[in-house]
N, C-alpha and C positions, 0 to 999 in steps of 0.2 A: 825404759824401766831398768836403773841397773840395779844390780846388786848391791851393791854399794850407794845407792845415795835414796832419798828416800821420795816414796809412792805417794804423791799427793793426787789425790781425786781432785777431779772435774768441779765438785763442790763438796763441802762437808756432809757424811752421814750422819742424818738426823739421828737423835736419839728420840725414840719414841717407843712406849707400850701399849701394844698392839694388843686387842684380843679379838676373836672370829665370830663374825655372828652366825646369828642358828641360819637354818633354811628356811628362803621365805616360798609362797605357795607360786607355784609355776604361772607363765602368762602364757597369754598367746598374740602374736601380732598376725596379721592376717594381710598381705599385700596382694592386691589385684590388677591387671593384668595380664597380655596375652603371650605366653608361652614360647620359647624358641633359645638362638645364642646369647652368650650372656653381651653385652655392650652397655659400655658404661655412658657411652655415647647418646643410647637411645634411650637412656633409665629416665623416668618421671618421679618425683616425689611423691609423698602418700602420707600421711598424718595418721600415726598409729592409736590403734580405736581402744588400746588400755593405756595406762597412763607410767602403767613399767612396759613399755612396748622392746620386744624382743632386742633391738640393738639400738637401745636410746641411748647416746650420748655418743656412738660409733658411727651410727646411720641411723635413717628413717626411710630411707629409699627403696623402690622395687630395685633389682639389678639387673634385668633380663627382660631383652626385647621377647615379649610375648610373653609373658609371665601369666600363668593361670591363677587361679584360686590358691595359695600356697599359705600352709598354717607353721608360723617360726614358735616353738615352745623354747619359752625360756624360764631358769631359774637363777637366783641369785644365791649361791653357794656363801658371799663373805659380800658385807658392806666394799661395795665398789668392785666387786666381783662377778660377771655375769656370763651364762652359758648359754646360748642359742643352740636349736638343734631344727634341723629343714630336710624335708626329701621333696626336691622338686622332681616333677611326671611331668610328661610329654605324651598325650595319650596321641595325638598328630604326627607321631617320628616312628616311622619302622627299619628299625634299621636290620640290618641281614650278615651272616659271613657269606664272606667273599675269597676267591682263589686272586692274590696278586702276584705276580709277576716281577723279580728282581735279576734286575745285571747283575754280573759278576763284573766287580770292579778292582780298583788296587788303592788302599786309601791313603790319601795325600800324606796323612800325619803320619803313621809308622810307616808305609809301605807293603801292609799284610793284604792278604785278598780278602776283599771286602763284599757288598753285598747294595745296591743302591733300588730302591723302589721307585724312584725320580728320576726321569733321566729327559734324553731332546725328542723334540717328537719326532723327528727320522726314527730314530732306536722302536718308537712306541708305536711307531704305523709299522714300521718292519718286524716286530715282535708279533704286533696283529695279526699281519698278515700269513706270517709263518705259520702259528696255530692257528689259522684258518683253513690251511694245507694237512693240518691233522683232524680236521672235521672239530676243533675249539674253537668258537663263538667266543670273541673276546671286545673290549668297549676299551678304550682309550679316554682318559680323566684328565683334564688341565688340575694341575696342582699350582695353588699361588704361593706366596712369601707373605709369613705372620708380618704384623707392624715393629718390628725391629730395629732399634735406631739405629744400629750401624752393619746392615745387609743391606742387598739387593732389595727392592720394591717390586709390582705387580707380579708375573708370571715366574713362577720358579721354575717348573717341566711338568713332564707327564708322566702317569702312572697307565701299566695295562690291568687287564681285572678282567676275572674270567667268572660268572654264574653269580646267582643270588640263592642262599639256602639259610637256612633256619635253624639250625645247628652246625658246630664246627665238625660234629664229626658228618656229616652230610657234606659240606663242604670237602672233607679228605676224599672221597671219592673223585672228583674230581681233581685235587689237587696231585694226587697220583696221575693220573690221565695227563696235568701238565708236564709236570718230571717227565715222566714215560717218552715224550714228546723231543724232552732233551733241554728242557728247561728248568733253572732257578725257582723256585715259587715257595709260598708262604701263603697260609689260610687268616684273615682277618677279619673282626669283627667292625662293619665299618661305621658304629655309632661309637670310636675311638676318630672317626676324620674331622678337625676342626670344618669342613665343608657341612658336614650335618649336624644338625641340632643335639645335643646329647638326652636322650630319652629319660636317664633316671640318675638324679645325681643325691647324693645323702653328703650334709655340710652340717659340720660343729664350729661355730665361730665362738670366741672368749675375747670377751673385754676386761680391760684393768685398767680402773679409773685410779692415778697415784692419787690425786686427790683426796680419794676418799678411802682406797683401800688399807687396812689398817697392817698388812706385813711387809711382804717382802720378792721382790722378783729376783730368780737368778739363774744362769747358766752353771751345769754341773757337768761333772765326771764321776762324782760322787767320791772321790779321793782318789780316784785308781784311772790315770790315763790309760793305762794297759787293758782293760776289760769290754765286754758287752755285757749291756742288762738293756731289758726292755723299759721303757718309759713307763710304762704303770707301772714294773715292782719299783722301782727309782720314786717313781709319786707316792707309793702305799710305804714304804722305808721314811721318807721324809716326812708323810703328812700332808703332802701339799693337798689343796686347793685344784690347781689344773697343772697338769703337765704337756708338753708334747717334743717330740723329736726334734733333736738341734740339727750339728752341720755333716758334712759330709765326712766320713770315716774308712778306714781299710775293714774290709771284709776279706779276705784271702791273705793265707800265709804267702802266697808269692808275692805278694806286693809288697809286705811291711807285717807289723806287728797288728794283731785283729783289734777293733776299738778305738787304736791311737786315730786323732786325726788329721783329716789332708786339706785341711785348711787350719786357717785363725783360729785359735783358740785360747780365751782368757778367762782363770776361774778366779772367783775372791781378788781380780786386780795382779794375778800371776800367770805368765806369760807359759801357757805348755804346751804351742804348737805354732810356727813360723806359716803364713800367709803364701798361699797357691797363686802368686800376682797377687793384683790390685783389685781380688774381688769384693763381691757384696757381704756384708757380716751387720748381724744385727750387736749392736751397742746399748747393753744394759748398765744405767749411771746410777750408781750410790742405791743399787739395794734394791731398783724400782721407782727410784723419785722421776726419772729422766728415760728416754728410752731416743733412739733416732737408727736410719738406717744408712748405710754408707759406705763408699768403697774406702778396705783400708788396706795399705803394705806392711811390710813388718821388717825390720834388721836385727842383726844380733851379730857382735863383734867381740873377741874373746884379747887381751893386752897382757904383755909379758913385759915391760919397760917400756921403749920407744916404738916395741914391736907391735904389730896388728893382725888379724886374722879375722875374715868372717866366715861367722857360723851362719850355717848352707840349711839346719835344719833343727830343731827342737822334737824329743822323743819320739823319733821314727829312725829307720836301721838306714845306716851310710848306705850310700850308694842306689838307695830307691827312693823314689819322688812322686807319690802318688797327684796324681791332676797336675803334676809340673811346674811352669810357673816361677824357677828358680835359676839363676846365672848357672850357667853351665849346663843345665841340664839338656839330654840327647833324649829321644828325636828333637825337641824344641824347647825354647828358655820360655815360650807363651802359656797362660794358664791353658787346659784343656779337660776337660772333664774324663773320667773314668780311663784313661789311659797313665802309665807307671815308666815315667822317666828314669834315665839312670843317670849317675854321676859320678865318674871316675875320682875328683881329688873333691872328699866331701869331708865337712866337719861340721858334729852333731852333739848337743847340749841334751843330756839326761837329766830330771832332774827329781828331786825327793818324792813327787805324785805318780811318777813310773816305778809302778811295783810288780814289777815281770822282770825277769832273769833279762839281765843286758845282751844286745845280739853278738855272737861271736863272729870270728874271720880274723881277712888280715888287717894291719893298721895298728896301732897305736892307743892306748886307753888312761887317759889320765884322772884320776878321783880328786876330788874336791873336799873339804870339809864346810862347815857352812862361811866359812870368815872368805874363803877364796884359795885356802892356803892349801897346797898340793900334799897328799899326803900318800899316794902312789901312781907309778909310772909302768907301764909293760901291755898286755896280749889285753886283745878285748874280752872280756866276758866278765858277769858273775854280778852286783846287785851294786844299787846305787846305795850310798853309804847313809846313815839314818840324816837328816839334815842336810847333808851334803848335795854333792852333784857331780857329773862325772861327762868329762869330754871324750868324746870317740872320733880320730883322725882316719882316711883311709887316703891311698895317694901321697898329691906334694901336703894335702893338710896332717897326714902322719909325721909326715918329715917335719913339717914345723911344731909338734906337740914336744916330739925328740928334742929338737935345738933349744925348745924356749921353756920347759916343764921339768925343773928337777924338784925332789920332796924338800919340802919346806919353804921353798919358793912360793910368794903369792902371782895369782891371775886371777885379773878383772874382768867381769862378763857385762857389756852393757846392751841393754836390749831396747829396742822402741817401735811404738806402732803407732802409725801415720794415717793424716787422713789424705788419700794420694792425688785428688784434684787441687790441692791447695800446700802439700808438705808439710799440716800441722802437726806437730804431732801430739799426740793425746796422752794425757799423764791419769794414768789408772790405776788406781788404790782400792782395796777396802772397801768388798759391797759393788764392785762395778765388774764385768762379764762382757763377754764378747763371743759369740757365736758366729762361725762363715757356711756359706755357702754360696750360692750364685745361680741364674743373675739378680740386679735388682730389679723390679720390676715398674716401683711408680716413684718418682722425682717431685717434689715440688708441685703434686698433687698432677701430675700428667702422667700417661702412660711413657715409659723412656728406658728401653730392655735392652741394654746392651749383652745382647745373645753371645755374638761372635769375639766382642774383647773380653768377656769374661770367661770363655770357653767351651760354651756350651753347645754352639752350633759352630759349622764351616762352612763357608759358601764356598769355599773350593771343594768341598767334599760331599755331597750329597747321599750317600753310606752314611756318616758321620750323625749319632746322633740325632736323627731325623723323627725314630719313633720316641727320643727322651725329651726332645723339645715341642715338636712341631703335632704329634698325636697325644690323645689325652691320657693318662696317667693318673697313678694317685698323689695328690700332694699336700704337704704342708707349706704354709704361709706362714707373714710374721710381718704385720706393718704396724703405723703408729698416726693418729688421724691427728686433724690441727688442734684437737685440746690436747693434746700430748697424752692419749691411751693409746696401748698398747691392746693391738687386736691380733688376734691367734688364730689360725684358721686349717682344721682338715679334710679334703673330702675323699671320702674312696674311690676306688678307682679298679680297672681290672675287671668289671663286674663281679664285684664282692656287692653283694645284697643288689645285685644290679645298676651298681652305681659304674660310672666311666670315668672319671676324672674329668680336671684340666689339662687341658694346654698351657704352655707359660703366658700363649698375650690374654688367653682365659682368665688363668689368674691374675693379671691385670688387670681385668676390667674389674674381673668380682671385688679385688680392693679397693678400687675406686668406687665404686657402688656401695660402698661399706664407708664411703670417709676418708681411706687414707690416703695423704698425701706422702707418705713414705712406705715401701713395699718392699719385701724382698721372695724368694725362693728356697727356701729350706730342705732340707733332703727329703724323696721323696719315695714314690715306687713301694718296695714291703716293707720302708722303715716310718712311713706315715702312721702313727700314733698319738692318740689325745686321750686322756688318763683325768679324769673328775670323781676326786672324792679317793684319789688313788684305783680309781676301776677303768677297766677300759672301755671309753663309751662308742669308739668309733669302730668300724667293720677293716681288719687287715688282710691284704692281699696275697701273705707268702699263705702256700698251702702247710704248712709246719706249722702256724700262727702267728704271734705280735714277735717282731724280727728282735733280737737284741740291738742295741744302738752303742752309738759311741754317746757325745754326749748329750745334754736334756737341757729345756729351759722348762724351771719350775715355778710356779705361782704358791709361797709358804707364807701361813697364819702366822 
């Protein structure tokens, strides 16, 4: 996508006048079955007894071995717009807190001391055995390996585990008793262990039939890469339909700028955020006509005549690299989840939707007018110019802004984003969005999680991420079934109204179980939000309330 040459879409945006329909009277589908994990493996089909059944045209399926009695209310908010809403019970699942027991480790990726609840079972009988010698009664657990296409299979290690109690604070008594002992330990509630059945899960699925829906799908920032806002005020400001939380974003000023994001990000067919690797990103085409889910990379390269330079990063401050994922970058160039890479010689594309004070330091700061043409040279700081855009060098890429950047001189930015199994790359215009995160979850309608190459797990590292993948959470979803709807999906997590979450091959299977044969993982934990009617229907996890986000994908009349 350069600057210079022009943004042809995937296909042309329809022109069409949309108006929303009223609200029609809520349904209920009623799927029966006996109760337990979800498997998409074990789901049976079931022929919905209204004739607007809760997720027609997405699924008709139970999704869960042992599925009880369970009532899905649905409403249709906009022709070809539908909202499902489900709490499934486990009245058969008790689950309890528990004291476990963690190593002190040293983790692979930075080197910092880390903390592993997995580990061999030598460690796990000799850990037993020790607080056996303090009068702690401890049980030793085989932990296995989620279905991950590119890890380890069967046994992953062992966990040790001290008592069963009925509140967390009944558990800290104990839990002091391990400490006291000379031990690591952490209190857990263990209907979060993909090993148990999850007792109480609350799930909002949304379907968007383009077919028939009369507006518009899109990924937002809302104009301001620099911000947080929550997904309902972002849906109640817009109007929309359904909202819910997009990709993964900086939360802390040590990392980066709050809001910007640490992945893909493409608003209106405009490129404002460089690709974490080759991860997962959902691809919204022409406005909502098209939707598909896929791993994609990203380049951007900056030309002063025969001269070249790539740019390392799009609206985020030199030198930090939130999930990584980029040449050069320290500890590692591999994507990695929630860890902030550095980058000594970086170069960084600001552009007119970053409306925050530019980061200061050392390095070099060249401004842009909108033509390309340079129209100041010197110290970093101070605002991107109205239209324009502005390059930030730090290192040898300072030194190259210096040689190749005087005022009045033009420089050419050209940028492009690929789909990285095949090096297509995609030309996005106008009505077309792109959200990342990671990983993806379903392929060509099978389960296929590339955990570890998208960054989210390590098999060398078993600290690493253990309780963001492998225990259940809250999360958002986002896949697209073989009539090409797009299905939305949140469920809480944390025990908010008692729900636990997924796991990621969890949410695997529930997408399957729904239809899709394309899935992805969307950001999760307290930024999980789903916004209908601009309200927020779903139950959030931070104890503050509905997290501010970076950005959103909106469903608009």
């Amino acid at each position: 996508m350069s600057k210079q040459q022009d943004h042809s879409s995937l296909s042309a945006l329809s022109a069409r006048t949309r108006r929303r329909g009223a609200l029609t009277a809520a349904a209920v589908l009623v799927l029966a079955g006996p109760l337990g994990a979800y498997s998409a493996t074990a789901a049976q089909a079931h022929t919905a007894p209204t004739a607007d059944s809760a997720l027609a045209g997405a699924a008709g399926s139970a999704f869960v071995r042992g599925l009880g009695q369970e009532q899905w209310t649905t409403k249709s908010v906009a022709p070809g717009v539908r909202v499902s809403t489900v709490t499934i019970k486990n009245a058969g699942v008790t689950p309890f807190w528990t004291v476990t027991v963690e190593q002190p480790t040293t983790s692979a990726i930075t080197g910092n001391p880390a903390n592993a609840e997995v580990e061999s079972q030598s460690w796990a009988q000799a850990a037993a055995a020790q607080l056996q010698t303090h009068g702690i009664q401890a049980r030793v657990e085989a932990v296995r390996w989620p279905g991950y296409a590119d890890t380890q299979h069967g046994l992953m290690g062992y966990r040790v585990r001290v008592g069963q109690f009925p509140t967390q604070a009944a558990a800290g008594t104990e839990l002091a008793a391990v400490k006291a002992a000379g031990f690591t330990a952490i209190s857990e509630w263990t209907g979060y262990d993909v090993q148990t059945p999850a007792d109480v899960e609350n799930i909002h699925v949304a379907v968007i039939n383009p077919r028939t829906f009369g507006g518009t799908v899109e990924a937002t920032h809302d104009g301001n890469v620099a911000q947080r806002l929550t997904t309902s005020s972002v849906a109640a400001q817009l109007g929309s339909l359904v909202g819910v939380n997009g990709g993964f974003f900086i939360t802390s000023n040590a990392d980066g700028v709050q809001g910007t994001q640490s992945g893909l990000g493409v608003y209106d067919g405009k490129l404002e955020s460089l690709s974490s690797g080759a991860r997962g990103a959902l691809v919204i085409q022409d406005g909502g006509e098209r939707f598909q889910v896929a791993n994609l990379g990203s380049t951007a390269t900056v030309r002063s005549g025969a001269s070249t330079l790539q740019i390392q990063g799009v609206n985020r401050v030199p030198g930090l690299l939130r999930d990584c994922g980029r040449t050069g970058s320290v500890p590692t160039t591999h994507p990695v989840q929630d860890i902030t890479c550095t980058e000594a010689d970086d170069l960084v594309l600001f552009t007119p939707e970053f409306a925050a004070a530019l980061p200061g330091g050392a390095g070099t700061q060249v401004a842009l007018d909108g033509s390309g043409k340079v129209v100041s040279v010197g110290a970093r700081g101070g605002s991107v110019p109205a239209g324009g855009s502005v390059l930030q060098g730090i290192g040898t890429s300072a030194d190259w802004l210096s040689a190749h950047a005087a005022v009045g001189h033009r420089l050419t930015v050209d940028e492009s984003v690929t789909d990285a199994p095949t090096g297509r790359r995609l030309h996005l215009g106008a009505g077309d969005s792109v959200v990342s995160a990671a990983p993806v979850l379903v392929r060509d309608g099978r389960i296929d999680i590339d955990a570890a190459t998208e960054g989210v797990v390590d098999p060398r590292d078993l600290s690493y991420n253990y309780q963001w993948a492998d225990a259940r959470q809250p999360r958002t979803i986002a896949g697209v079934d073989a009539r090409g709807e797009l299905i939305l999906v949140t469920v809480d997590g944390r025990l908010t109204a008692g729900s636990e979450g997924f796991t990621l091959y969890e949410e695997a299977e529930f997408m399957r179980s729904l239809g899709a044969v394309q899935a992805l993982n969307l950001d999760g934990g307290g930024s999980t939000a789903m916004a209908v009617d601009g309200q927020l229907v779903n139950n959030t996890s931070d104890a503050t309330g509905e997290r501010p986000v970076g950005d959103t994908v909106q469903v608009l009349p």
